[in-house]
N, C-alpha and C positions, 0 to 999 in steps of 0.2 A: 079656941081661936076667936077674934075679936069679930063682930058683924062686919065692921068698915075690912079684914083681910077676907071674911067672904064674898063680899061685894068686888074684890077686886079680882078676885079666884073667877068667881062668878062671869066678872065682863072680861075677863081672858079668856076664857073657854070660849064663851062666846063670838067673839073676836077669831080667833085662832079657826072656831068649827065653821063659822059662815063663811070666812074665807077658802078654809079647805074644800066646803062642799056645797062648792057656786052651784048653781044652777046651769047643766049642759055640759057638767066636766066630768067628764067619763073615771070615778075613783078609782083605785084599785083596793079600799080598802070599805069593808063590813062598817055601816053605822051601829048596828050594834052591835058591835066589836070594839069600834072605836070609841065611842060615848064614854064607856066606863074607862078604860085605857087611857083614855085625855084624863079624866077627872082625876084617875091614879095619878097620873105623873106630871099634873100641876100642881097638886097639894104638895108630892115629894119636894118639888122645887120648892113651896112654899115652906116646908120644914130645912131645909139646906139653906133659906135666908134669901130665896129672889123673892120678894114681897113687891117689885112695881110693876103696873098692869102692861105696858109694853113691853117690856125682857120676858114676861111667864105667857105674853102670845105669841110673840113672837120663835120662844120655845114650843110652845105648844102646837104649831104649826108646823114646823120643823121635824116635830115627833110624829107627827099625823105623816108628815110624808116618808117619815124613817117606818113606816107601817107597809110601805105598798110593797110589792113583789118587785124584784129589780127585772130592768127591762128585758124582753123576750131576743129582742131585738141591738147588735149595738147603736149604739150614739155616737156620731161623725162627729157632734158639734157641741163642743167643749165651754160653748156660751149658753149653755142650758140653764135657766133659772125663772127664779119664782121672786117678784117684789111683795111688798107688806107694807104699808103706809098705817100710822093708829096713834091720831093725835099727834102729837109732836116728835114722834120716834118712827123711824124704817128700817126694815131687815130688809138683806136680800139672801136668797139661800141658794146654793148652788149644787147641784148637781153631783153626789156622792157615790163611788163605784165600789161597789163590793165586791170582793175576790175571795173564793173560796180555795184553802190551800188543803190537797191531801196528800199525805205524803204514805 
């Protein structure tokens, strides 16, 4: 892999972890846990061909929160989400319900 696609791996992760883990935001998820886990599954995207630094934090953000435990509690309110601003690209991610089926 070329320095210039680590350099971008690099400020995606970066990107993606400083946002996920503000300072005073109660995570739900292990840093170290998550460290190695980010770094797995920005490289994959970087072998599947997302090579620019906004789309792989923007992923990479997204993954961090596809990590936390789903709520304990439901959620009335259906405008639940999380923005991302990075250089000249934004995500906004919303709010994903998971439903366990046992039959």
């Amino acid at each position: 892999m070329s320095s210039e696609r680590v350099d971008i791996l690099v400020r995606a992760f970066k990107a993606a972890w400083d946002y996920y883990f503000q300072p005073g935001r109660n995570n739900g998820v292990l840093e170290c846990l998550a460290r190695p886990a980010l770094a797995e599954f920005l490289a994959e995207q970087a072998r599947q061909g997302v090579l620019d630094e906004p789309s792989l934090a923007a992923a990479g953000l997204q993954f961090l929160f596809s990590l936390e435990d789903a709520p304990k509690e439901p959620v009335d309110d259906l405008e639940v989400s999380w923005n991302m601003c990075l250089e000249n690209a934004s995500a906004r991610f919303v709010l994903v319900r998971h439903v366990r089926l046992a039959f």
